[in-house]
KEKE-3310 file (N, C-alpha, C; in steps of 0.2 Angstrom, whole numbers, plus 5000, padded with zeros to 4 digits):
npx = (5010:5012:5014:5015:5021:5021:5030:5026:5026:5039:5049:5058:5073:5089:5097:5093:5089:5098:5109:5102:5097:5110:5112:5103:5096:5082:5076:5083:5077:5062:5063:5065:5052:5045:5049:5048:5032:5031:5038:5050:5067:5064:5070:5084:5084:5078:5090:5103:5099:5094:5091:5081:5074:5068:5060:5049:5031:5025:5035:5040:5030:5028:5042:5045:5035:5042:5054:5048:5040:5052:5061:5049:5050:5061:5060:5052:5058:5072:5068:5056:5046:5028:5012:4998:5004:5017:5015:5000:4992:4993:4998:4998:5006:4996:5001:5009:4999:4995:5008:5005:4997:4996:5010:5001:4996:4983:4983:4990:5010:5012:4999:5000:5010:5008:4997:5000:5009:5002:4991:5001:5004:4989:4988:4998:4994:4981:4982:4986:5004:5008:4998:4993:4997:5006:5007:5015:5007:5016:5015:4999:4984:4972:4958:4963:4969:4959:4949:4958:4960:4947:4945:4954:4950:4939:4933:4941:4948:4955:4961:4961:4974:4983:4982:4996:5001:5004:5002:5007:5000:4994:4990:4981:4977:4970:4983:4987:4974:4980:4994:4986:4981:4995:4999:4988:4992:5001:4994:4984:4991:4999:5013:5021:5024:5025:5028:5026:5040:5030:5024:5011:4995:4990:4977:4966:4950:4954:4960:4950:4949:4960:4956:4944:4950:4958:4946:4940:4955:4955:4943:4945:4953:4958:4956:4960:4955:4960:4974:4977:4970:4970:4972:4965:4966:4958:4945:4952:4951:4951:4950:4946:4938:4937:4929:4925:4939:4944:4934:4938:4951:4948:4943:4952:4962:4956:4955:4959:4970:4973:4983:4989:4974:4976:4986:4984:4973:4976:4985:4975:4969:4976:4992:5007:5022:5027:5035:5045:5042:5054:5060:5068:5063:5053:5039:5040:5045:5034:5025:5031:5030:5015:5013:5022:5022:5023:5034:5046:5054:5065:5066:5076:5091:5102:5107:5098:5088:5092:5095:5080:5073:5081:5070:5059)
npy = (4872:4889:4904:4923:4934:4950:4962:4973:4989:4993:4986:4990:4997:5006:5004:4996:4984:4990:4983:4974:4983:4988:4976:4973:4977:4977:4982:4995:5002:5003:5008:5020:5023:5022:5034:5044:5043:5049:5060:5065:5059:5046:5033:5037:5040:5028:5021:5028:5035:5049:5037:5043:5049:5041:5032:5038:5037:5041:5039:5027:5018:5018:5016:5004:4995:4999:4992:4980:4978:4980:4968:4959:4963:4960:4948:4943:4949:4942:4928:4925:4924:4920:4926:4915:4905:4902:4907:4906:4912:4930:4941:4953:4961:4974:4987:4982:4975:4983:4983:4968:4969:4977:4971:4958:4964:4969:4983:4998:5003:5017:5023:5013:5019:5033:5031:5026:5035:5044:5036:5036:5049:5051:5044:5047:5059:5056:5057:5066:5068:5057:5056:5043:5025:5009:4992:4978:4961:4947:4930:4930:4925:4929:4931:4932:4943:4954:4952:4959:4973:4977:4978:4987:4998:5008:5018:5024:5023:5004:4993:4978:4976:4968:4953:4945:4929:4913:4916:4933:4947:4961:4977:4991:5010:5024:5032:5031:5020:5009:5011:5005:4993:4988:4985:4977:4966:4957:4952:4944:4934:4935:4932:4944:4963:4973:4991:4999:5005:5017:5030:5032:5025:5012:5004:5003:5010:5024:5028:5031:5045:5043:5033:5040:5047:5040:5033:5041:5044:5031:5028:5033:5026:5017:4999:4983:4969:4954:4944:4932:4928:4938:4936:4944:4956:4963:4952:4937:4932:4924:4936:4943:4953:4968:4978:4975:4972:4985:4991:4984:4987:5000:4997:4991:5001:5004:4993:4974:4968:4952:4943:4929:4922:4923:4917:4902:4904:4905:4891:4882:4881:4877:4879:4879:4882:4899:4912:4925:4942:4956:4968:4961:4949:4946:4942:4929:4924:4925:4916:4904:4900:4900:4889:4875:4868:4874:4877:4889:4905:4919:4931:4944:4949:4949:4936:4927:4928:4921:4911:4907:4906:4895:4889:4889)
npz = (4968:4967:4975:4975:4988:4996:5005:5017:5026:5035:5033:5026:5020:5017:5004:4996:4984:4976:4972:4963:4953:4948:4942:4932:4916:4918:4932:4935:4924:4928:4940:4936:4930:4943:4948:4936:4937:4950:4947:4954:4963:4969:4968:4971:4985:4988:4988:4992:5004:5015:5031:5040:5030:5022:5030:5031:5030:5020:5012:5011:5008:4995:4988:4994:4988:4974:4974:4975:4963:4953:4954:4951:4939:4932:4932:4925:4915:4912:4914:4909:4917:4921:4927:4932:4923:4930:4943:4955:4965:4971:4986:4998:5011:5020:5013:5004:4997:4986:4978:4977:4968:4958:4952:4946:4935:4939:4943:4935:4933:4936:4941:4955:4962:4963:4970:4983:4988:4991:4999:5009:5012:5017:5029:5037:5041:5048:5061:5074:5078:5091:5098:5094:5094:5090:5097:5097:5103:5111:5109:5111:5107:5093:5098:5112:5110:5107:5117:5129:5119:5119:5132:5139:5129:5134:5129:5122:5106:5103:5093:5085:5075:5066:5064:5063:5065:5075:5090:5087:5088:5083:5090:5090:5094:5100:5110:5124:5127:5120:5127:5141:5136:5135:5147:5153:5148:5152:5164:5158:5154:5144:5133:5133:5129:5116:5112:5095:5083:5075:5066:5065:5070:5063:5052:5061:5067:5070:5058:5047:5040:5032:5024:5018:5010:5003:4996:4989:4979:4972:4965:4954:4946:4936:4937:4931:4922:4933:4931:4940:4956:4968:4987:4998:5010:5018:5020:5019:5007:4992:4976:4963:4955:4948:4954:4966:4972:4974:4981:4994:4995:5000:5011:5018:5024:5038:5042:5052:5046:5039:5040:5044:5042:5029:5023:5025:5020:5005:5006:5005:4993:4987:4985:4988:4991:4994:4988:4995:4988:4987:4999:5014:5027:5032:5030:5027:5037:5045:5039:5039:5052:5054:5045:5045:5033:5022:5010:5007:5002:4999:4988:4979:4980:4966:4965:4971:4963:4953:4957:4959:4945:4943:4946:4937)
capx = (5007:5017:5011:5022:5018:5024:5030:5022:5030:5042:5054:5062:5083:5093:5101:5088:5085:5102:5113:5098:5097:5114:5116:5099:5094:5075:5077:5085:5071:5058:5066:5065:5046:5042:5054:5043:5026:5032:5040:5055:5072:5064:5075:5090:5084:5080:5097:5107:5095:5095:5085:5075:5068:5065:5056:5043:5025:5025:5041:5041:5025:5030:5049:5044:5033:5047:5057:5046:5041:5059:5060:5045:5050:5067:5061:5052:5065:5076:5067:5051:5039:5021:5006:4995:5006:5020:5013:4994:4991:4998:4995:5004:5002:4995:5004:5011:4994:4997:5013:5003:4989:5003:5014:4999:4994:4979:4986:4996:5015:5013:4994:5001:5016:5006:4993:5003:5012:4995:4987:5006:5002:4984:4988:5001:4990:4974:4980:4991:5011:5008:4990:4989:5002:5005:5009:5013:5007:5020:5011:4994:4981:4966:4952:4964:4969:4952:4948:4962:4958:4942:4944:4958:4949:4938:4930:4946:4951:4960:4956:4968:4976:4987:4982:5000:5004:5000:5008:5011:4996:4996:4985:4980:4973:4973:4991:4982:4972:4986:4997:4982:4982:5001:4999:4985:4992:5005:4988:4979:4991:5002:5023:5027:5020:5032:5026:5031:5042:5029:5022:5002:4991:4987:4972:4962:4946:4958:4962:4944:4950:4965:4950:4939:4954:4958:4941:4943:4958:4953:4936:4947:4959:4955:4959:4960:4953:4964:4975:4974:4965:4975:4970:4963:4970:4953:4941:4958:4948:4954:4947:4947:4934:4940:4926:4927:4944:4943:4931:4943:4957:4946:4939:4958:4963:4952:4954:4962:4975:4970:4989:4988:4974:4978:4991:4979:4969:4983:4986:4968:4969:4984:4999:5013:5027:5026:5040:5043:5046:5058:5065:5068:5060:5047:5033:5045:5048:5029:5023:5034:5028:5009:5012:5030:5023:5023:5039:5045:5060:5063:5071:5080:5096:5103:5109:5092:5083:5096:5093:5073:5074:5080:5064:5053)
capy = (4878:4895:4912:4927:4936:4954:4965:4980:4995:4993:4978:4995:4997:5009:5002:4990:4987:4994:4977:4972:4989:4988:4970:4972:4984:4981:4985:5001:5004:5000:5013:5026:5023:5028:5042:5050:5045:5053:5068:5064:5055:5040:5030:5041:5040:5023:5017:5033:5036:5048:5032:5045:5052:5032:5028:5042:5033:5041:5037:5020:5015:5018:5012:4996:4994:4998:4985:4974:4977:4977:4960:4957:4963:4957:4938:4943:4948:4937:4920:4922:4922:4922:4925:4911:4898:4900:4911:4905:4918:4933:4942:4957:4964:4981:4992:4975:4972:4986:4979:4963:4969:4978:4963:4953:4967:4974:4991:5000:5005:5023:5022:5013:5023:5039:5028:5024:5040:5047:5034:5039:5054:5052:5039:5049:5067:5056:5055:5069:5062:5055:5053:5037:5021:5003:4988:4969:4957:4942:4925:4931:4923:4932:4931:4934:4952:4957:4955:4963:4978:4979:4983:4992:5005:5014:5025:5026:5016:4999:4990:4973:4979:4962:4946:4941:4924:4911:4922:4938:4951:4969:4982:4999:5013:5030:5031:5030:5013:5004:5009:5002:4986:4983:4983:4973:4958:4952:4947:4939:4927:4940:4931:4950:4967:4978:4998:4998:5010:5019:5036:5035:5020:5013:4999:5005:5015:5032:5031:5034:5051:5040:5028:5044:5049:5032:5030:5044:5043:5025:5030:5036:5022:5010:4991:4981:4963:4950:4937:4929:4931:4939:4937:4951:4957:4962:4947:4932:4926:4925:4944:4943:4956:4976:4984:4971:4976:4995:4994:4981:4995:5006:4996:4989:5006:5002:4984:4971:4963:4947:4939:4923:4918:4923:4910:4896:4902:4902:4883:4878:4882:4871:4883:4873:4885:4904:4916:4935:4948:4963:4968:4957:4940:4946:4935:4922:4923:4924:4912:4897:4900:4899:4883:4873:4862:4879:4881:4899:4907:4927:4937:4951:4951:4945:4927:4925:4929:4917:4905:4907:4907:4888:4884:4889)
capz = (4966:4967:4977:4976:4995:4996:5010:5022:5027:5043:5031:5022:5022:5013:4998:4995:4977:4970:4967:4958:4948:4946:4938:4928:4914:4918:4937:4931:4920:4934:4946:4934:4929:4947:4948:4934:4939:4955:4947:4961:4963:4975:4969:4976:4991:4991:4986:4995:5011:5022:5033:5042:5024:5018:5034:5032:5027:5012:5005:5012:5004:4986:4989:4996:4980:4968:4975:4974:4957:4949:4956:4947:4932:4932:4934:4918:4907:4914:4917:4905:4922:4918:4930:4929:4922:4936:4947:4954:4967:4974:4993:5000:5020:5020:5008:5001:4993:4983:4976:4974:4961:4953:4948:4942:4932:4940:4943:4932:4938:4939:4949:4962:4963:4965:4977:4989:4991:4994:5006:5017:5017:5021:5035:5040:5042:5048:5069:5074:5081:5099:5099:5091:5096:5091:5100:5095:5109:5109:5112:5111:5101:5093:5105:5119:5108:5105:5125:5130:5117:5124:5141:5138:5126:5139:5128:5115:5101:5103:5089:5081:5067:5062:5065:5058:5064:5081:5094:5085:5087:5083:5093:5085:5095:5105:5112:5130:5126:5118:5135:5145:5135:5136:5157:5155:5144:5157:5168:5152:5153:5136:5137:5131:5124:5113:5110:5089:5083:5068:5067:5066:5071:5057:5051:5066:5066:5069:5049:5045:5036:5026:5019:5014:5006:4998:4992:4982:4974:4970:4962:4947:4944:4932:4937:4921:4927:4935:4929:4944:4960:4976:4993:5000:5019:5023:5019:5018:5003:4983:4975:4954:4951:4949:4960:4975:4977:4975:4988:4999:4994:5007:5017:5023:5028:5046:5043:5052:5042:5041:5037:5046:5037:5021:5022:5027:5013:4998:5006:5006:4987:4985:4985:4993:4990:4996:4987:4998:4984:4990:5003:5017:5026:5039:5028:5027:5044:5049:5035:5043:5061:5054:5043:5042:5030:5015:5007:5009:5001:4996:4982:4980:4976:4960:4968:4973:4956:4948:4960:4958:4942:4940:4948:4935)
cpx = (5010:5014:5018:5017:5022:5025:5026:5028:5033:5050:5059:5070:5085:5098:5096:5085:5092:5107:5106:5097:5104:5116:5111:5096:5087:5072:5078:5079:5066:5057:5065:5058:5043:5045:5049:5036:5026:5036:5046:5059:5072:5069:5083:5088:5083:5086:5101:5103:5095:5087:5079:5071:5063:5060:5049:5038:5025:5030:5042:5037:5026:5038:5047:5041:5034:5050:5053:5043:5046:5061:5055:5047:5057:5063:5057:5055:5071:5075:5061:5045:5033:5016:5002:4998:5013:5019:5004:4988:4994:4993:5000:5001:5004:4996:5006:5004:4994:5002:5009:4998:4993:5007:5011:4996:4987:4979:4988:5002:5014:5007:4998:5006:5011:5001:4993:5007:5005:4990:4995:5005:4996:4984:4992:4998:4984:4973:4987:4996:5008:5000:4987:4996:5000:5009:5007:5014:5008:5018:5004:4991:4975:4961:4957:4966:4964:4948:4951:4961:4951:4941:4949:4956:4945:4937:4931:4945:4956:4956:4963:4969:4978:4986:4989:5001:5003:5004:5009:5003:4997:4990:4985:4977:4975:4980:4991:4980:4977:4991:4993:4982:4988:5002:4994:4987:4994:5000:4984:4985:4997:5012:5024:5021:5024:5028:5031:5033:5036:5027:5016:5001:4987:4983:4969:4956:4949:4959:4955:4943:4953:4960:4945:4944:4956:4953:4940:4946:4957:4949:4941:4953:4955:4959:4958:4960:4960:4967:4975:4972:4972:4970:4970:4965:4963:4948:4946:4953:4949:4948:4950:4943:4935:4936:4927:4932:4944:4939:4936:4947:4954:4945:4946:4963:4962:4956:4958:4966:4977:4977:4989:4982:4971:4983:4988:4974:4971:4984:4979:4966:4974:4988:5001:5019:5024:5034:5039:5045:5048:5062:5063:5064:5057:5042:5037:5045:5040:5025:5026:5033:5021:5011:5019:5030:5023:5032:5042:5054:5059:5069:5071:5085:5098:5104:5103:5087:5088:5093:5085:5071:5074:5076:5059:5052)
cpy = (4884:4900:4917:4930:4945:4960:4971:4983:4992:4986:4984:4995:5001:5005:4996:4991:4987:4989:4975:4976:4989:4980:4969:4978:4984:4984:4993:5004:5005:5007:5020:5027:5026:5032:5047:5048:5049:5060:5069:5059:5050:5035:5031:5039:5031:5018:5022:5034:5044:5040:5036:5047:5044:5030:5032:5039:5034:5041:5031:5016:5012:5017:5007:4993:4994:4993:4978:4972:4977:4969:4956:4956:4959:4948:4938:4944:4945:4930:4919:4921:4924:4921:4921:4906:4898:4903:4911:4909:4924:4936:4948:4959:4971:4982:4985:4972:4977:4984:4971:4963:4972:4976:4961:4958:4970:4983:4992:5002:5011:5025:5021:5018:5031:5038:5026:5030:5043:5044:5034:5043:5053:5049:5043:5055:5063:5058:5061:5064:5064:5054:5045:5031:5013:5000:4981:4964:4950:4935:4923:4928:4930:4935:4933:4945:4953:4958:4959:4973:4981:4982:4988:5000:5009:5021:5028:5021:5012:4995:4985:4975:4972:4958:4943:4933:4922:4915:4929:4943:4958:4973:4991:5005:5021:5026:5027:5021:5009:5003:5003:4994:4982:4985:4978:4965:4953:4949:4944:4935:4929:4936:4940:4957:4970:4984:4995:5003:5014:5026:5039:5025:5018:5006:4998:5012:5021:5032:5032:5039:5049:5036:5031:5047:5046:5031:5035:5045:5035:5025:5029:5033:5018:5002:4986:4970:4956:4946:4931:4932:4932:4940:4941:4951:4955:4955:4939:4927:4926:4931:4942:4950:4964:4978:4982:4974:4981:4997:4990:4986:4997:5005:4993:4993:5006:4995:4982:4969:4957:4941:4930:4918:4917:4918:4905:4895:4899:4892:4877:4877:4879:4874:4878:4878:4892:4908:4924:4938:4954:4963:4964:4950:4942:4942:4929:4920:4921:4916:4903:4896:4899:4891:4881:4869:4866:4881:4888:4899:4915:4927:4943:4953:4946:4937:4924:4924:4924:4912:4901:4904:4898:4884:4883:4883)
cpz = (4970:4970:4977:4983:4994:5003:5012:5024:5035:5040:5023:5024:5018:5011:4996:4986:4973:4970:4963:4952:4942:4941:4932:4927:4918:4926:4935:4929:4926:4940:4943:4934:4935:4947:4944:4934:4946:4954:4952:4959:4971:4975:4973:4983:4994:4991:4992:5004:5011:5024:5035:5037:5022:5024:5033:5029:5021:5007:5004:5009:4997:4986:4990:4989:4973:4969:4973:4966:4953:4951:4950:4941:4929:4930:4927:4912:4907:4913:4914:4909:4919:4924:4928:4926:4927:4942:4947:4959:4971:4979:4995:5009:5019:5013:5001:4997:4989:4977:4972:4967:4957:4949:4944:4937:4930:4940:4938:4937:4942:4945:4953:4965:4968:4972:4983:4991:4994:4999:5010:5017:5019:5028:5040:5044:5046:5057:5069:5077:5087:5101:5098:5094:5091:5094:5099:5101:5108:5112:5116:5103:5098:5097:5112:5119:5109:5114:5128:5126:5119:5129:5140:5134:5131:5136:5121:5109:5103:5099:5088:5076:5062:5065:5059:5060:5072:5084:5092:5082:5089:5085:5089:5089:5096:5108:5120:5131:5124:5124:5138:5142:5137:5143:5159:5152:5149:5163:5164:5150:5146:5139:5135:5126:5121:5109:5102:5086:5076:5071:5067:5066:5067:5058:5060:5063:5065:5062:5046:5039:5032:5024:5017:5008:4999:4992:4986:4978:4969:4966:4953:4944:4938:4934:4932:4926:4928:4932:4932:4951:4965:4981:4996:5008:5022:5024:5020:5016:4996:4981:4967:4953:4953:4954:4967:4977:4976:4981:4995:5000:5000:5011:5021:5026:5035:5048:5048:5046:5043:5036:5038:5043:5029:5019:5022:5022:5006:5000:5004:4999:4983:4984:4991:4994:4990:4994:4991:4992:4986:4995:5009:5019:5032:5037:5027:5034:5046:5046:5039:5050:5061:5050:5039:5035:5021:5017:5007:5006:4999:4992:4980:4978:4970:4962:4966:4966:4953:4948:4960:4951:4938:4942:4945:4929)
residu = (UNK:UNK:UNK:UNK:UNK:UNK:UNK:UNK:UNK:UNK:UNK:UNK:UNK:UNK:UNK:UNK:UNK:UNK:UNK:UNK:UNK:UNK:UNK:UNK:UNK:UNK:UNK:UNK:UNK:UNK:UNK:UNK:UNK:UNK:UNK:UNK:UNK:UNK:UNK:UNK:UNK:UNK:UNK:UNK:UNK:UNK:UNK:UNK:UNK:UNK:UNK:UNK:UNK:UNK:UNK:UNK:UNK:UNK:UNK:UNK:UNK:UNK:UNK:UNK:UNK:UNK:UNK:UNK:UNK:UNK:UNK:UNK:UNK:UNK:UNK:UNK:UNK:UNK:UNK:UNK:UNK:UNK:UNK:UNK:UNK:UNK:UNK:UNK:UNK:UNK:UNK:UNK:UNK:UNK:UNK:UNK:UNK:UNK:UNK:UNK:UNK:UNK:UNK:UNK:UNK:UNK:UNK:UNK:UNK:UNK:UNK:UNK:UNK:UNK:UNK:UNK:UNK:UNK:UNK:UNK:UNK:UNK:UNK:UNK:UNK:UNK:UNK:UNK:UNK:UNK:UNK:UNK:UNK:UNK:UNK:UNK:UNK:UNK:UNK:UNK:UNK:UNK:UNK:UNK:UNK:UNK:UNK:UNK:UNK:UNK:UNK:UNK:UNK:UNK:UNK:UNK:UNK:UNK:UNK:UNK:UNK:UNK:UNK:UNK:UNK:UNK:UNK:UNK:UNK:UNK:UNK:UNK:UNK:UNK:UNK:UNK:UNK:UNK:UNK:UNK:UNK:UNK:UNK:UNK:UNK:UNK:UNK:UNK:UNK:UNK:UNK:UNK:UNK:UNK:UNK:UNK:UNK:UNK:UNK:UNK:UNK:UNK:UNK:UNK:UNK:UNK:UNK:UNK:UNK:UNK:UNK:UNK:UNK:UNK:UNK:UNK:UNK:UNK:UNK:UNK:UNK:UNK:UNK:UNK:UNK:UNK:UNK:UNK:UNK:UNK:UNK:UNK:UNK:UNK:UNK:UNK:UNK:UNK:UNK:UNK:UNK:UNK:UNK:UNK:UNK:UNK:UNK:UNK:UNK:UNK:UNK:UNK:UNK:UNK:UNK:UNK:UNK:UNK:UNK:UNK:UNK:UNK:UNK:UNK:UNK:UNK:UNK:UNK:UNK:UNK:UNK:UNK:UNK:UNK:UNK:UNK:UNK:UNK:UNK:UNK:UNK:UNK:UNK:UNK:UNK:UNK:UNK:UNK:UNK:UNK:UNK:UNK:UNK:UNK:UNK:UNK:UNK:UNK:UNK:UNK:UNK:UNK:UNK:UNK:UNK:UNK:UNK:UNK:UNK:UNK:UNK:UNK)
# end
């Protein structure tokens, strides 16, 4: 059994997307459709750069999600793929669940397109720069983050944002309480803390304002029901039904991102094979250090979609 998985924001690159554009019309095609739900040339910039414009929350969100839908579409008119008879669930981290309800044909294109520019900016506006910080603690488990965030808050916010994978946890807070964590980890026994490079403290209570924002733009979406189920970040449990996840939508704004086990989940449900859509292999990468025994490959460039392709 077949999952597509889909990236989060920080697995962005200039040029990303444009041998696929260039070797297929429906990529092309793909890349214009957000272009005019966006009223902008994102594709320019996602193929051209400048990097610093692509990194910004709100362009990264909706680039990352074109990517990973021309891929989509591509493996469809290319290779005949079908949701539901090759594909049995899909899962994205973060922004990357966007992207996933997208593909299987919960969303429409141009929603998410315009929903994802708008929860970067709101995420971005929600904490002014330098107030807020993240920090990934390398060889921490769960329980040893959440203790560590604890003491460390002191009044502030330290919350876990990413449970990605055994070893590999994300802290979210005040800029202050996140320092204090990564001083405290090397006494709890932490092999490593790494400040991360991003611009606001995201899936921490601080976005409060980005998931009042959310909830409203989402109110007025229509979701057209599932063809199959995707596992939800906030709950890491299959989601079919339109309101549930509209309310998920909001609620993962704060949330943890419950990656580690969202994968545990798709496997307990019999997926044996985990494909990344888009740009890069960080769920590739985390997915094989959570369970060696799931298959894992990514596509992106034409080779790749060739190469996938003969698998179906």
């Amino acid at each position: 059994m077949r999952a597509f998985v889909f990236p989060g924001q920080g697995s962005q690159v200039v040029g990303m997307g444009r041998e696929l554009a260039e070797a297929f019309p429906a990529a092309r095609h793909l890349f214009q459709e957000v272009d005019d739900a966006l009223s902008e040339h994102l594709s320019r910039l996602i193929f051209e750069g400048p990097e610093a414009d692509l990194t910004l929350t709100q362009n990264a969100q909706p680039a990352l999600m074109a990517v990973s839908l021309a891929v989509v579409r591509v493996l469809g008119a290319e290779g005949g793929l079908k949701f539901g008879q090759h594909v049995s669930f899909v899962a994205g981290h973060s922004l990357g669940e966007y992207s996933a309800l997208a593909a299987s044909g919960s969303l429409a294109l141009g929603d998410t397109a315009r929903l994802l520019r708008k929860r970067g900016l709101a995420m971005q506006q929600a904490v002014p720069v330098g107030e807020g910080a993240m920090a990934a603690l390398l060889g921490a488990e769960l329980d040893q983050a959440r203790e560590i965030a604890a003491a460390a808050a002191e009044g502030e916010v330290c919350d876990v944002a990413n449970d990605n994978a055994p070893g590999q946890v994300v802290l979210s807070g005040h800029a202050g309480a996140v320092e204090r964590a990564m001083k405290l980890a090397p006494e709890r026994g932490i092999r490593r803390a790494i400040l991360l490079p991003v611009s606001a403290p995201f899936h921490c209570a601080l976005m409060k304002p980005a998931a009042d924002v959310m909830a409203e733009a989402l109110a007025e979406i229509n979701f057209a029901p599932a063809v199959i189920p995707h596992v939800a970040n906030v709950t890491a449990a299959p989601v079919r039904e339109p309101m549930r996840t509209r309310a998920l939508l909001v609620e993962q704004v704060t949330a943890m991102v419950r990656w580690r086990e969202s994968v545990l989940a798709m496997k307990a449900e019999g997926v044996d094979t985990m494909i990344e859509i888009g740009a890069g292999k960080v769920l590739t990468g985390l997915i094989r250090r959570i369970d060696r025994e799931i298959a894992t490959s990514s596509v992106l460039l034409p080779a790749e979609v060739e190469a996938f392709l003969k698998t179906l």
